[in-house]
C-alpha positions as CSV (number, residue, x, y, z in Angstrom):
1,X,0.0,0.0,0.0
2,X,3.0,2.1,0.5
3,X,6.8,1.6,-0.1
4,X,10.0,3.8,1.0
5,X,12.1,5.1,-1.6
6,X,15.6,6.7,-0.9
7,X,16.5,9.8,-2.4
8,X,19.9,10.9,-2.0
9,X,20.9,10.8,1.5
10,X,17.1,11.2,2.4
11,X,13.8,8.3,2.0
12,X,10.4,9.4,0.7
13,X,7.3,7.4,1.6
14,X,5.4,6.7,-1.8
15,X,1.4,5.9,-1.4
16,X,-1.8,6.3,-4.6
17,X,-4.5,8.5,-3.0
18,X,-8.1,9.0,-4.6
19,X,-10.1,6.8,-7.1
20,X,-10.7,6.6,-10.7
21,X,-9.6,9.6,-12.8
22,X,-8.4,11.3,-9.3
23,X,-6.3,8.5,-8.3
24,X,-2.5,10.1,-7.8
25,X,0.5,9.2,-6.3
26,X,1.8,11.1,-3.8
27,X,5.4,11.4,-2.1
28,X,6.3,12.2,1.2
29,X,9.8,13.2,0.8
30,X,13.1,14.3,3.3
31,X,12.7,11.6,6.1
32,X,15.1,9.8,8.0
33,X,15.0,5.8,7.3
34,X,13.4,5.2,11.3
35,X,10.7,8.1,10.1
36,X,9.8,7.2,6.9
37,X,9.5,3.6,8.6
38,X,6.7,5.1,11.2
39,X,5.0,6.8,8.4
40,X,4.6,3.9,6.2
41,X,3.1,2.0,9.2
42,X,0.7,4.7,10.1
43,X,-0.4,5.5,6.6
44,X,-1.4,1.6,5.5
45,X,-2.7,1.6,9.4
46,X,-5.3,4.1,8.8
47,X,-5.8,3.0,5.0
48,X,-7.0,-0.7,6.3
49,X,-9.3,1.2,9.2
50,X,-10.6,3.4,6.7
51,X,-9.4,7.1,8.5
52,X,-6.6,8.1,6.1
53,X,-7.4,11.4,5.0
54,X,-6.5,12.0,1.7
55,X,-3.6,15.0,1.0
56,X,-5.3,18.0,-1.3
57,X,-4.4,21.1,-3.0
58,X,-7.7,22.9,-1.9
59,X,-6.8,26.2,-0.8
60,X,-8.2,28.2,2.4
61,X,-10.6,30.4,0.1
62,X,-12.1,27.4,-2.0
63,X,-12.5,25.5,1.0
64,X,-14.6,28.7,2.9
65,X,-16.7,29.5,-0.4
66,X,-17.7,25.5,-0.8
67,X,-18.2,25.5,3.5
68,X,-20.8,28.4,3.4
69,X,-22.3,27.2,0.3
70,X,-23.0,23.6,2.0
71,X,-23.4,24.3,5.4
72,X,-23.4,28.1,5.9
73,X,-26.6,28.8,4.1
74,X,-28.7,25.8,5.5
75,X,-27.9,25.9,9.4
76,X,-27.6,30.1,8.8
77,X,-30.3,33.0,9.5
78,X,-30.1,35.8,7.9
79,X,-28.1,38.2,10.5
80,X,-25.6,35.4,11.3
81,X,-25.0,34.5,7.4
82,X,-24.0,38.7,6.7
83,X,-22.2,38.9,10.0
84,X,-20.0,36.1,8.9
85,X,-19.1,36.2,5.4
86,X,-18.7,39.6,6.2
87,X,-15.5,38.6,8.7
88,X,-14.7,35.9,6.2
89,X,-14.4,39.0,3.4
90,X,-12.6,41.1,5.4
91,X,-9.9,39.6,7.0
92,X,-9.7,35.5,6.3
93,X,-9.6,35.7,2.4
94,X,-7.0,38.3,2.2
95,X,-4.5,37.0,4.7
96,X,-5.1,33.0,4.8
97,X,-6.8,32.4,1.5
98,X,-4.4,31.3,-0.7
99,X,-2.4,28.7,1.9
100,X,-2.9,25.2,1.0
101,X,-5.8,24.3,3.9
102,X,-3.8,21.2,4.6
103,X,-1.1,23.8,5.8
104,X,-2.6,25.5,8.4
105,X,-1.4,24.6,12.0
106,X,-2.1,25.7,15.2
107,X,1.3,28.1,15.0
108,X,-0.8,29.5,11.5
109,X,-3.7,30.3,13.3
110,X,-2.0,31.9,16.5
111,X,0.5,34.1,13.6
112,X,-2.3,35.2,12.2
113,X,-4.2,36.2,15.3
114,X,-1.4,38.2,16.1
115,X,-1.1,40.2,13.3
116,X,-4.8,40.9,13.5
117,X,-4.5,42.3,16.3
118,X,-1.2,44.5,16.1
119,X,-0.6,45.1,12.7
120,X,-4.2,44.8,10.2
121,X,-6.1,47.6,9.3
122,X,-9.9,47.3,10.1
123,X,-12.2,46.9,7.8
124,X,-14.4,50.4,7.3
125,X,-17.7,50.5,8.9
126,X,-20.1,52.9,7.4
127,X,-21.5,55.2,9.8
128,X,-18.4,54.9,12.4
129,X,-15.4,56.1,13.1
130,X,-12.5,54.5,11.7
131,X,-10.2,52.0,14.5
132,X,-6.6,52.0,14.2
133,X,-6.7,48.2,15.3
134,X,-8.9,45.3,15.1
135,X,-10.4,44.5,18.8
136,X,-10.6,41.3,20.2
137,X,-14.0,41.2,20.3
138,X,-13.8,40.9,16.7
139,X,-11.0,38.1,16.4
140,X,-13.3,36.0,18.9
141,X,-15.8,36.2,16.4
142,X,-13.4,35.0,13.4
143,X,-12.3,32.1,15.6
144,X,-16.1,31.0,16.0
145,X,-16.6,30.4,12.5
146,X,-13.2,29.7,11.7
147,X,-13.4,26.8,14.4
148,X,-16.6,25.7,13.2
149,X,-15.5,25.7,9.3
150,X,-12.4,23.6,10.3
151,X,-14.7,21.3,11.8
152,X,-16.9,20.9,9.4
153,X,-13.4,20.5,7.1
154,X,-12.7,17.6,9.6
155,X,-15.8,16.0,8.8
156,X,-15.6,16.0,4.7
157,X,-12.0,14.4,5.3
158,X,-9.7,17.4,4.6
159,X,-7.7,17.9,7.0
160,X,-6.9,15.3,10.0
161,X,-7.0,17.7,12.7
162,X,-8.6,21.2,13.6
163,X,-6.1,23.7,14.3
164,X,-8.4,26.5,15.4
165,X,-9.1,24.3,18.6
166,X,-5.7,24.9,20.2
167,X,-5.4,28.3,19.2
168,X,-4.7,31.2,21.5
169,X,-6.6,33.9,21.6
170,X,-6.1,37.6,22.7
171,X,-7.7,38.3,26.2
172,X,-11.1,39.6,25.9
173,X,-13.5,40.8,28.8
174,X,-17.4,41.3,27.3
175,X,-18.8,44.3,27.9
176,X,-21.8,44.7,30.3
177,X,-24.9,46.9,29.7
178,X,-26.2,49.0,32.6
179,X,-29.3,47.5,33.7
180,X,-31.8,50.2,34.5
181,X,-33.1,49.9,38.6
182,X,-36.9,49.9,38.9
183,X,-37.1,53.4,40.4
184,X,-35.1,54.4,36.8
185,X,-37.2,53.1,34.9
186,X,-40.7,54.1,36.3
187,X,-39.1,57.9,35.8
188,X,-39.0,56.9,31.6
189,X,-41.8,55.9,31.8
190,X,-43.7,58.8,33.8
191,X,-42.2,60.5,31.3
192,X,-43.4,58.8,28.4
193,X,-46.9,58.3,29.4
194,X,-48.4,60.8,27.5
195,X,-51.3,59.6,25.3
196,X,-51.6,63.1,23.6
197,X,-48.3,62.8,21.9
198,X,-48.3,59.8,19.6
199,X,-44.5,59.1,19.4
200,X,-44.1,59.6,22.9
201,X,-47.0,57.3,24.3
202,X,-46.0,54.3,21.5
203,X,-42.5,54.2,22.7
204,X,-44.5,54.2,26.4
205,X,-46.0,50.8,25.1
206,X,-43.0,49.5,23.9
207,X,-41.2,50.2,26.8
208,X,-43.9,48.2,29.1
209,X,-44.2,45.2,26.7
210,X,-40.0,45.3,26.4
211,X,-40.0,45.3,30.7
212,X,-43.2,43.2,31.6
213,X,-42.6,40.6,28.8
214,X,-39.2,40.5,29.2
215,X,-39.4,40.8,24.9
216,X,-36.6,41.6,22.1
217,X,-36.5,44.3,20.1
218,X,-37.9,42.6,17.2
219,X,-40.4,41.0,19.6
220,X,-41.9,43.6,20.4
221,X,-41.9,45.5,16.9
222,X,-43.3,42.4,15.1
223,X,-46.3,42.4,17.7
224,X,-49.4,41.9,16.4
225,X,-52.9,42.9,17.5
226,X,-54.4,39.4,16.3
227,X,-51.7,38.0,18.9
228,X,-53.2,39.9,21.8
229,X,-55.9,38.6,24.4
230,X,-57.0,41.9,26.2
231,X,-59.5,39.7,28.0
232,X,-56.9,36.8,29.4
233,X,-54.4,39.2,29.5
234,X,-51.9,37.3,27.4
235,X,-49.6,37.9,24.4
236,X,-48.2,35.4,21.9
237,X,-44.7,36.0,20.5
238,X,-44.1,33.5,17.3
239,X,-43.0,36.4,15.2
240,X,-40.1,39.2,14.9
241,X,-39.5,41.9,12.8
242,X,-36.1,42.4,10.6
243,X,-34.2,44.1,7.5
244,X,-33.0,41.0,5.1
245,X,-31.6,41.2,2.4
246,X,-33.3,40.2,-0.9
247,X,-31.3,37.6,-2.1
248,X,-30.9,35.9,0.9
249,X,-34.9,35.1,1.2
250,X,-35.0,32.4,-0.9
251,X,-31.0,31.7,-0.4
252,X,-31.3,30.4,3.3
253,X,-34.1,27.7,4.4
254,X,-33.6,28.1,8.0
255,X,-35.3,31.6,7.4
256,X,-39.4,31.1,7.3
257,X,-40.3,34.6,6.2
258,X,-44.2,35.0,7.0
259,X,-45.0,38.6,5.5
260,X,-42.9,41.0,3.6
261,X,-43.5,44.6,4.3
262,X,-44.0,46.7,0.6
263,X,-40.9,48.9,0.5
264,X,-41.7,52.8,-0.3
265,X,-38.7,53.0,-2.8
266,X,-38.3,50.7,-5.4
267,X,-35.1,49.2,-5.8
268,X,-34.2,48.7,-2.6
269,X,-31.2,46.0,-1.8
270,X,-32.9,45.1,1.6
271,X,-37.0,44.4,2.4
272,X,-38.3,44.4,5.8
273,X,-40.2,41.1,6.9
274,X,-41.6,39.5,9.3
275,X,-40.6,36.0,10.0
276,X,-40.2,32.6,12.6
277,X,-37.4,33.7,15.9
278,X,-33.9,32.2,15.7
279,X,-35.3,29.4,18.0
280,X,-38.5,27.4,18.9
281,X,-37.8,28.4,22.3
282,X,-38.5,32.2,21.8
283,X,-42.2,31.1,20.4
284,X,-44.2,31.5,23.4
285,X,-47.4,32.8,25.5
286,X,-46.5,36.1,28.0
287,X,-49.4,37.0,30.7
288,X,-49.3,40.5,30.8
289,X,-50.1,42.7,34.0
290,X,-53.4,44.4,33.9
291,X,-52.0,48.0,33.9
292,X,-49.8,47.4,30.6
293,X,-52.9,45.8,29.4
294,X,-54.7,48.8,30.0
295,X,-52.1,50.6,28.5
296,X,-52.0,48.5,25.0
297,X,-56.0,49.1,25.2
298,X,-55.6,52.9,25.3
299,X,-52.9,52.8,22.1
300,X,-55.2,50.7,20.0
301,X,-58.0,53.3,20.4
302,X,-55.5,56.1,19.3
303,X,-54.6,54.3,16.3
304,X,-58.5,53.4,15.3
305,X,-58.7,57.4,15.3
306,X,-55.5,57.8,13.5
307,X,-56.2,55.4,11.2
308,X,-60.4,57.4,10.5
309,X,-58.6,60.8,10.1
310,X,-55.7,59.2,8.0
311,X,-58.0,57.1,5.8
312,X,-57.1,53.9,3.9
313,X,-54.1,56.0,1.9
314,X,-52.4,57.5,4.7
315,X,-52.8,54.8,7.4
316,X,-51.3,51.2,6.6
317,X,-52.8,48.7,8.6
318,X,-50.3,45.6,9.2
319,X,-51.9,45.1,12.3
320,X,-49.1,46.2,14.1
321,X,-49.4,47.0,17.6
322,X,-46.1,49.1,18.0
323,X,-46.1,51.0,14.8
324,X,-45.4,54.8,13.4
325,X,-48.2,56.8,13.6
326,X,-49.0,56.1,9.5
327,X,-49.0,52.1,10.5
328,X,-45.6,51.5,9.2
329,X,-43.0,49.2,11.5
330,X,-40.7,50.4,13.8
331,X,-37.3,48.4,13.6
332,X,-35.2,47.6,16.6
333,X,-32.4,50.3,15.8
334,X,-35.5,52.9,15.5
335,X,-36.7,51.7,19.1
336,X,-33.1,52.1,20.3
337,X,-32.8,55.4,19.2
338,X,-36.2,57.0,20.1
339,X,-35.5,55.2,23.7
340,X,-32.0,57.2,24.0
341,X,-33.7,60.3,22.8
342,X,-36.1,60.0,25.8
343,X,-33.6,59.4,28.4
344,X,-31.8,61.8,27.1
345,X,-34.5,64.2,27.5
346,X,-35.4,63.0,31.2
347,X,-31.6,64.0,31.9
348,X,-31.6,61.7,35.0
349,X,-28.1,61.9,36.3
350,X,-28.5,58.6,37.7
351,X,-28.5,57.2,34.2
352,X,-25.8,56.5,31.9
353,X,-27.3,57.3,28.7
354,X,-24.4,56.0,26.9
355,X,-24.0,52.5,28.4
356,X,-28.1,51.9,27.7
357,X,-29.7,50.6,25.0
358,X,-33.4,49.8,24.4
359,X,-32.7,45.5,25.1
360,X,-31.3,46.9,28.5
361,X,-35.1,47.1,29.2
362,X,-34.8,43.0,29.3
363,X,-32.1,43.1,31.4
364,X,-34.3,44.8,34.0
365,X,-36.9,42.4,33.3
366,X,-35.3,39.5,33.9
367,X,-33.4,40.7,37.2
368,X,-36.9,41.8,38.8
369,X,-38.2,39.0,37.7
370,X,-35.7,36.4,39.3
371,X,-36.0,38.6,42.7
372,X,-40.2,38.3,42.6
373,X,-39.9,34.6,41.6
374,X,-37.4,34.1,44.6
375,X,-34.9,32.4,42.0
376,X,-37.1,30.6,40.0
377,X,-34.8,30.2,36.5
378,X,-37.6,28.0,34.8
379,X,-39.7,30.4,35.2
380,X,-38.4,33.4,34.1
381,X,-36.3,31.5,31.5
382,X,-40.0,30.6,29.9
383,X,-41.1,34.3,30.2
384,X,-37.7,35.6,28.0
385,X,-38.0,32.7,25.5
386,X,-34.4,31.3,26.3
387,X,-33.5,27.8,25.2
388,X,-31.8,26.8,28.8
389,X,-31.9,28.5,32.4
390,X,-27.7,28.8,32.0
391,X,-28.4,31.4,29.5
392,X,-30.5,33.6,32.5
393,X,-27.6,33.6,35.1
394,X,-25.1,33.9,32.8
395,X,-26.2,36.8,30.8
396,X,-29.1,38.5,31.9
397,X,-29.4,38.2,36.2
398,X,-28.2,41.4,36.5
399,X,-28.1,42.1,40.9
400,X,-29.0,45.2,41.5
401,X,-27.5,47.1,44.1
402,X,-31.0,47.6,46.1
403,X,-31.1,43.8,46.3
404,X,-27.6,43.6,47.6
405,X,-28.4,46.4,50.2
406,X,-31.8,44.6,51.3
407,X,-29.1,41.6,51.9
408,X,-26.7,43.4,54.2
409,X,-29.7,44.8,56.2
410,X,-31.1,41.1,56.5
411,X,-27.9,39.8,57.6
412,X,-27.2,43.0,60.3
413,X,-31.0,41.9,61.8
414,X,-31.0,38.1,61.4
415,X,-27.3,38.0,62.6
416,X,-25.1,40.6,63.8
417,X,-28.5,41.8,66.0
418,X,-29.3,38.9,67.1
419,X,-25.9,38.2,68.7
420,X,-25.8,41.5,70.5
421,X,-29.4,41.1,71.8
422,X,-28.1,37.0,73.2
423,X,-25.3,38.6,74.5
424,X,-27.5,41.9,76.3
425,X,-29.7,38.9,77.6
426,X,-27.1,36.6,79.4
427,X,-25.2,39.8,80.9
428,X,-28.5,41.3,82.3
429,X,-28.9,37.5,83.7
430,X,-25.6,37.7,86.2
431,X,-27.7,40.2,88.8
432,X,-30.9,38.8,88.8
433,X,-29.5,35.2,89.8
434,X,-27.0,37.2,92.6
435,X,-30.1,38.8,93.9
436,X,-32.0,35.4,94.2
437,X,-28.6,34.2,96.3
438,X,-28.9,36.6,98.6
439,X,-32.5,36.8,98.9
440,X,-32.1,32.7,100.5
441,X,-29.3,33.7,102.6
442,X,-30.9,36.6,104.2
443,X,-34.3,34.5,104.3
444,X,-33.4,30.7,105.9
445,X,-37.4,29.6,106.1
446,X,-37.4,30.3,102.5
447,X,-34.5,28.6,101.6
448,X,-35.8,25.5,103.5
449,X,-39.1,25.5,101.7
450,X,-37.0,25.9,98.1
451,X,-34.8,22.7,99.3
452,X,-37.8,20.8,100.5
453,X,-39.5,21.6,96.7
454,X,-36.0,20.3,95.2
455,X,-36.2,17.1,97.1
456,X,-39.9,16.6,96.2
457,X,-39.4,16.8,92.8
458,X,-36.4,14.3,92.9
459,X,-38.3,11.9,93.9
460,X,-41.4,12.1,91.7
């Protein structure tokens, strides 16, 4: 199956690889004698248990384009498949893809990690400012699809081993969102609860169904009036709203589109849709408290007017509970931006405008939520539409610093109280036995009378 062949001062191991037309020899050259011995061994080893992996000339680049186009685009939604042929674009192709992938090692993929992170130039983001290096944050993301494509590389047979697995990479620390505290938020929402100003009172909704559903941005724009039980007081999420773009519709399967929004300019590269959540675990039923619902009840009736003064042409109806006040949909980036623009108009001090986005809304949900429940993860993990509990405590059980307060103040009574009042008790209890001694001594009929009570009761 394999032979040795000297060359020079040096032996070769000589082996066929593929089948048919694509049936090659191939020479593994510049090996001692004890070497190529060993390799000779392994190779008809793993021939006769059918694990040889076959040596190819595919590079890195034709390996990623045929990996996206076969596994990319049927386990990918939409958001994930831009976000990563984007990273792929931008800094894989033009720096590993024209090695031979059989070539990369684990000292490859730590080279290259390096010069990412001193030396390339980031890639241009339209609408912000330019970086003079690529973050961490980003080569974390390149290592999870890089990782993943190597695997899948392992898999078809490629390559015998995935180098991306031993890989090093640069120390990164994820940034936190502020979570806002419950008195915080009631002062945006006292703010916003103004059902005489349209935009204000619709991002008051949103801000309710965000908090007391603990729901996504896209939740809680692709919320639907059909969807909404006033009466039970409940809300069912199987829907979100999203930008896509066009091609990618009928590109990816995994994406179940269920209405596409008409777009006011034709041409357009990108449509907005509504469509199926990442996960079956975000399809669920929310009971809402009474007051949102009372809220929701009061929007609907501004829109029935909106939509009688507007008329058919001026009002588009998708049914939409938080919508513009023509009917259109309000994307998550236009939710995060009107929500900035009202705390930036409360001007609390006590909030960090910067360090606050509209899905910190969920954060608060979820850590009031765990303190009402008393801890209960299954719970709240049902009510946010996570696939596991792990995903509540790691992420989103944000402690706020009233709750950690409250648990000092326990501790001080239950404890530290306790003991001082145990030891106030036992100290005050020295005199009162010292005045019953000398109360008997100074009294001997009485002392009698105890002694004869203390022999009675000895021998019953």
């Amino acid at each position: 199956m394999a032979s040795i062949v000297k060359r020079g001062k040096t032996y070769a191991v000589v082996y066929y690889e593929g089948e048919g037309k694509k049936r090659h020899q191939v020479w593994e050259s510049g090996l001692t004698y004890s070497s190529a011995k060993s390799r000779k061994a392994t190779i008809e080893y793993e021939k006769g248990q059918n694990i040889h992996v076959d040596r190819n000339d595919i590079t890195v680049s034709e390996f990623l384009c045929e990996f996206i186009e076969k596994y990319g685009e049927k386990k990918w939604v939409a958001s994930t498949y831009d976000g990563n042929v984007g990273l792929l674009e931008n800094y894989v192709h033009p720096y590993l893809g024209d090695k031979k992938l059989r070539s990369i090692r684990t000292k490859t993929v730590d080279d290259f990690y390096h010069f990412l992170l001193h030396e390339a130039e980031p890639a241009a983001n339209m609408g912000k400012p330019k970086r003079e290096h690529i973050s961490s944050s980003t080569i974390h993301d390149i290592h999870k699809v890089m990782r993943c494509a190597f695997n899948q590389a392992k898999k078809w047979e490629y390559i015998a081993k995935n180098p991306f697995l031993d890989a090093t990479l640069p120390e990164h620390k994820e940034s936190k969102r502020d979570a806002l505290t419950p008195e915080q938020l009631q002062r945006v929402l006292d703010c916003t609860d103004r059902p005489e100003i349209y935009d204000l009172y619709v991002m008051h909704c949103a801000i309710q169904l965000a908090f007391a559903c603990c729901m996504r941005g896209g939740e809680v724009g692709g919320a639907q009036w059909e969807r909404f039980d006033s009466e039970g007081q409940i809300l069912y999420i199987d829907r979100v709203i999203d930008r896509v773009d066009r091609k990618l519709i009928e590109k990816l399967p995994k994406m179940d589109i269920l209405f596409k929004f008409p777009n006011l300019y034709p041409g357009t590269r990108t449509v907005i849709v509504l469509k199926q959540p990442k996960t079956d675990g975000s399809i669920r039923t929310v009971y809402i408290p009474e007051t949102v619902v009372r809220k929701l009840e009061k929007l609907k009736e501004i829109q029935m007017k909106l939509k009688q003064e507007l008329g058919d042409d001026g009002y588009m109806d998708y049914d939409l509970i938080i919508c513009q006040a023509n009917g259109r949909p309000i994307m998550t980036e236009h939710l995060n931006k009107r929500f900035k623009e009202v705390l930036t108009e409360l001007n609390d001090p006590t909030i960090n405008v910067d360090n606050v986005v509209f899905h910190s809304l969920r954060h608060t949900s979820t850590g009031v939520k765990l303190r009402l429940s008393k801890g209960d993860l299954k719970t709240v993990q049902g009510d946010g539409g996570w696939n596991s509990p792990e995903m509540v405590t790691r992420r989103y059980a944000h402690i706020l610093d009233e709750d950690r307060r409250r648990l000092a103040d326990e501790m001080e009574q239950s404890f530290y109280k306790g003991k001082t009042e145990e030891t106030s008790q036992a100290t005050t209890s020295a005199p009162d036995l010292q005045a019953v001694v000398n109360l008997l001594n100074s009294n001997p009929e009485l002392l009698k009378k105890a002694l004869e009570s203390v022999q009675f009761a000895n021998k019953t």
